[in-house]
C-alpha positions in Angstrom: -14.6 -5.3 35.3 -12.1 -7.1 32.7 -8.6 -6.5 33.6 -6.3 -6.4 30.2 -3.2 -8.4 30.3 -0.3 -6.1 28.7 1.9 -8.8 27.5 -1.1 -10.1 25.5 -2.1 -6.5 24.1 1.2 -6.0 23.1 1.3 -9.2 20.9 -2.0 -8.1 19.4 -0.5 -4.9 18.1 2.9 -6.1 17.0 0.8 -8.7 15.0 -1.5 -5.6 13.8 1.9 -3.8 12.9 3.5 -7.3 11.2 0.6 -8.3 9.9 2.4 -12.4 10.6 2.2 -14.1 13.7 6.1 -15.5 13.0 7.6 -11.8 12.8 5.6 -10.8 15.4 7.1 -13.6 17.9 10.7 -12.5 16.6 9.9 -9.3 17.3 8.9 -9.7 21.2 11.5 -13.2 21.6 8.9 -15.4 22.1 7.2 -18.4 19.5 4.0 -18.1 17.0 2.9 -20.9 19.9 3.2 -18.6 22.8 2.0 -15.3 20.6 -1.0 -17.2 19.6 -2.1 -18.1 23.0 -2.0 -14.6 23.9 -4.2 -13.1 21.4 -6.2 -16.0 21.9 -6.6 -15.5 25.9 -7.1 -11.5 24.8 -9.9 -12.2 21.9 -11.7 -14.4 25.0 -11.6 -11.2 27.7 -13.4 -8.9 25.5 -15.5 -11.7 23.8 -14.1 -10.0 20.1 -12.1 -11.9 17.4 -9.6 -9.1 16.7 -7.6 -10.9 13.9 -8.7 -12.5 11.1 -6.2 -15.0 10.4 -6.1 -17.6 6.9 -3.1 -19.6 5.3 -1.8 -17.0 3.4 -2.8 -13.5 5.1 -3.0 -11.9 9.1 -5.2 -9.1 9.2 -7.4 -7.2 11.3 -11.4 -7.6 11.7 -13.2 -5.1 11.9 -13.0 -5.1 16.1 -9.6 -5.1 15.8 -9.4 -2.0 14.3 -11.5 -0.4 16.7 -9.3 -1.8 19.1 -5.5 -0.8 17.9 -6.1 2.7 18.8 -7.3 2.0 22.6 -4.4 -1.1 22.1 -1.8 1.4 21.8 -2.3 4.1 24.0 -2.9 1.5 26.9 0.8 0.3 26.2 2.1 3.3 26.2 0.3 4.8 29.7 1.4 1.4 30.7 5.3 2.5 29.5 4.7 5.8 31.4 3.9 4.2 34.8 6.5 1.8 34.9 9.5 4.8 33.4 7.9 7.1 36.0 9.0 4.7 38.7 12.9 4.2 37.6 13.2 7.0 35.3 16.2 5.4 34.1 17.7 6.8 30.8 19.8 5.0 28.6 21.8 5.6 25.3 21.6 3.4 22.8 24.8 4.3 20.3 23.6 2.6 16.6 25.4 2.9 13.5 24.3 2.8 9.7 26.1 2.2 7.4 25.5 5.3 4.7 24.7 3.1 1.6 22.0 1.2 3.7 19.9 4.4 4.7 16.3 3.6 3.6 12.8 3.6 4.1 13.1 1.2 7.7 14.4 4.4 9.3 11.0 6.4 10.3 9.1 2.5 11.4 12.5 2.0 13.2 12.9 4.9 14.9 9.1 4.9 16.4 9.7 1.2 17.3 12.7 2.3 19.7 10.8 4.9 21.1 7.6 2.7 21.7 9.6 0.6 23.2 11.3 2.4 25.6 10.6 6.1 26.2 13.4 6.3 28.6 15.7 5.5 25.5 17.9 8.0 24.1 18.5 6.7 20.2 22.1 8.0 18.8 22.4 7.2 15.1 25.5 7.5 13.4 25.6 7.5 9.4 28.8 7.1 8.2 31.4 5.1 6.0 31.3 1.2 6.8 34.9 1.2 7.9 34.2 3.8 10.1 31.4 2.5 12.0 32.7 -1.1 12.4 36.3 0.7 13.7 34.0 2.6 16.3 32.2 -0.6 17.1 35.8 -2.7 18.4 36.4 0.6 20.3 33.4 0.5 21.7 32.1 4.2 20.6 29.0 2.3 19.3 26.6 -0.5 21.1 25.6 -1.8 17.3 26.4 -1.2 13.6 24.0 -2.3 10.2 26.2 -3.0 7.5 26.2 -5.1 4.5 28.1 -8.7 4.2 30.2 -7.3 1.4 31.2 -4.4 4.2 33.1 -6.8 7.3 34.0 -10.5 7.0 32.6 -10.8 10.8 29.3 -12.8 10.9 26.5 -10.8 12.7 22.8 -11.3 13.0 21.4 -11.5 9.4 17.8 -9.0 8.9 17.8 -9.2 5.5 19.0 -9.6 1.9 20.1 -6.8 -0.1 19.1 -7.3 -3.9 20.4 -5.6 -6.7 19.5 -5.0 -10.2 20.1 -2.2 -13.1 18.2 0.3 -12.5 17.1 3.5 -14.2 14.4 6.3 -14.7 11.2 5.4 -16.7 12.6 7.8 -19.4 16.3 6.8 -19.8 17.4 5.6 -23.4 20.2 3.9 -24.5 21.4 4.2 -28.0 22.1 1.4 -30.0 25.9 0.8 -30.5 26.8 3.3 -27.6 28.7 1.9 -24.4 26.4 1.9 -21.6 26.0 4.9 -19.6 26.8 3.6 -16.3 26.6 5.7 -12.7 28.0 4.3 -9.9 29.6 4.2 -6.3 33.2 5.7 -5.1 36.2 3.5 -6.8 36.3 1.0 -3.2 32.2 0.1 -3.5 32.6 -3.6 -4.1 28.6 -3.9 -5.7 30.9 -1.5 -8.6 33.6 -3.5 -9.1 31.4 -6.9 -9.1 28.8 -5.0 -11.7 31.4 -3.8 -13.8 33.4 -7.0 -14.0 30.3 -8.8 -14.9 29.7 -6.4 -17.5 33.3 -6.9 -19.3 32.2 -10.6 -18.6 29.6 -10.2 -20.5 31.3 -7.9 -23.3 29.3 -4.9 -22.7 31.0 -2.0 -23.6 30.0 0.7 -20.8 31.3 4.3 -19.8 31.1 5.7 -16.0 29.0 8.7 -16.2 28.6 9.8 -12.7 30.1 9.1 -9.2 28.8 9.5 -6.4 27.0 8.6 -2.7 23.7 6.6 -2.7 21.3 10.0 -2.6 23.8 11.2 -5.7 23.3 8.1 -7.7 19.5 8.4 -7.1 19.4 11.9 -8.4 21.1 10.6 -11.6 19.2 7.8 -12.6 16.1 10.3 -11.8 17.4 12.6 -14.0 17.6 9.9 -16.6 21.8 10.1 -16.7 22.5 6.6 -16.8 22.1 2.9 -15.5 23.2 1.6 -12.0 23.6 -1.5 -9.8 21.3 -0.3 -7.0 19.9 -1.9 -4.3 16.1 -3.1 -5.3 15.2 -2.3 -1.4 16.1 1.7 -2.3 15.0 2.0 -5.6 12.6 4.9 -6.0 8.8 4.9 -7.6 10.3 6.3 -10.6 13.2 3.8 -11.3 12.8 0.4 -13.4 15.2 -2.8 -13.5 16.2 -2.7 -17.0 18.0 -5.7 -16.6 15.8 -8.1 -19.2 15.3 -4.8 -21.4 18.6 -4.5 -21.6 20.4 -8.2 -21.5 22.5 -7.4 -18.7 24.3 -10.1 -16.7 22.1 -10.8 -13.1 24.1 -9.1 -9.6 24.4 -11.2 -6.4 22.8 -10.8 -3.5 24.6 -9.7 -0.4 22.7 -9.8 2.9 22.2 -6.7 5.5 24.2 -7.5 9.0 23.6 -6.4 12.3 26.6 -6.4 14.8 26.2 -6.3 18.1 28.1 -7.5 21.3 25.6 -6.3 23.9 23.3 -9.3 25.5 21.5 -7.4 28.4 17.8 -8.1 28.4 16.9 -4.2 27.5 19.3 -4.2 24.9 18.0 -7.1 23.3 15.1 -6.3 23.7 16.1 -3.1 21.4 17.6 -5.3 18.9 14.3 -7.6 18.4 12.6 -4.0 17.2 15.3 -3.1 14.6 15.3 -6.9 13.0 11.5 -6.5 13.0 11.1 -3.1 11.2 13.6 -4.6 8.5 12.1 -7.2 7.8 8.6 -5.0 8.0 10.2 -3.4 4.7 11.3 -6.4 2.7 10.2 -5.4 -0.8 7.5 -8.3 -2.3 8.8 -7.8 -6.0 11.0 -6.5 -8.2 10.2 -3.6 -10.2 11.1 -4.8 -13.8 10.1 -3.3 -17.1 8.0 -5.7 -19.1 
């Protein structure tokens, strides 16, 4: 009777999940070296190739996808077993910043939770200032913010791109100042966007002010143009920046601060890196 290794199943489905061998070693702290043994000493118990592997993709075969399921509820009976011994609960405090909120949150979530089932999640979403002044006082074990948000270094998981977006529909007419919807009066993406637009000579006009779900719902509704984050941008919002001539934003990166080094809490912190970097956007959405 074969007898499955965990540590090995476990690589094979964050590589399934990652789709990259390189993530997939960040994710669990180890190397692509180290990962690849693994999945090699797994694929050679059940005498399957389980991922197809060539220079420029990771996928499954057609075994492997049989597999995943089994894969995955054998980690998580496994998970059961070993909670069912300490039963040990533990709050993990993490703060996002509210400008960041996106669509890591759900694979996030159910990373933490797959992880640890014993692991009670807190999230706080609030102002940046906030959460980083709750982080010193210790009322949070980790806060995501962006670079432009606290001059601390922290553990980078991603950049944030920007560009001007707006719905398919929105017009500008000719000899009008840009309709322009934007972030509260201390966002520092509006006061670099707008100084590059005087830069530029662009006459624009502030149409809208608001929180990152507002602004969405105005360039939706066609209102106006913003500087928003390329990672948030919606199926129905274009970068109008080549249709438009407007002057390129720069990048910031996203920043994860976090004082705690025990080897559960770490452990914790690998997952949230990898479901960023899970949902790095490939390409812009440009108008053409």
């Amino acid at each position: 009777m074969d007898v499955l290794d965990v540590e090995a199943v476990r690589a094979f489905v964050m590589i399934a999940d990652l789709q990259s061998f390189t993530r997939a070693a960040e994710a669990l702290g180890s190397t692509q070296g180290a990962i690849s043994v693994k999945l090699k000493r797994l694929e050679d118990r059940l005498d399957k190739r389980l991922i197809e592997r060539t220079p420029r993709q990771v996928r499954l075969s057609a075994q492997g996808e049989t597999f995943l399921p089994a894969a995955r509820e054998f980690l998580a009976a496994h998970e059961r077993a070993v909670s069912a011994l300490t039963m040990e609960r533990r709050r993990f405090r993490l703060g996002i910043a509210a400008h960041l909120m996106g669509p890591e949150m759900p694979t996030l979530l159910a990373k933490l939770k797959s992880l640890d089932p014993c692991l009670t999640v807190e999230v706080l979403v609030d102002n940046a200032r906030n959460l980083l002044d709750a982080y010193e006082t210790g009322s949070l074990d980790v806060v995501i913010a962006r670079s432009d948000d606290d001059r601390r270094d922290g553990e980078v998981l991603g950049p944030e791109h920007f560009g001007w977006f707006a719905s398919r529909n929105f017009e500008h007419r000719a000899g009008e100042p840009l309709p322009i919807a934007s972030h509260h009066a201390s966002c520092t993406v509006r006061e670099v966007a707008t100084r590059l637009l005087d830069t530029a000579q662009i006459p624009w006009s502030e149409v809208f002010i608001g929180g990152t779900s507002a602004v969405t719902a105005a360039l939706s509704a066609g209102l106006a143009v913003a500087a928003f984050p390329v990672r948030l941008a919606t199926p129905d919002m274009v970068d109008m920046s080549s249709a438009l001539d407007l002057p390129a934003i720069p990048s910031l990166s996203i920043l994860l601060h976090s004082s705690l080094t025990d080897q559960k809490t770490r452990a914790t912190l690998r997952a949230i890196t990898a479901a960023f970097s899970e949902h790095r956007p490939a390409t812009n959405r440009a108008v053409r």
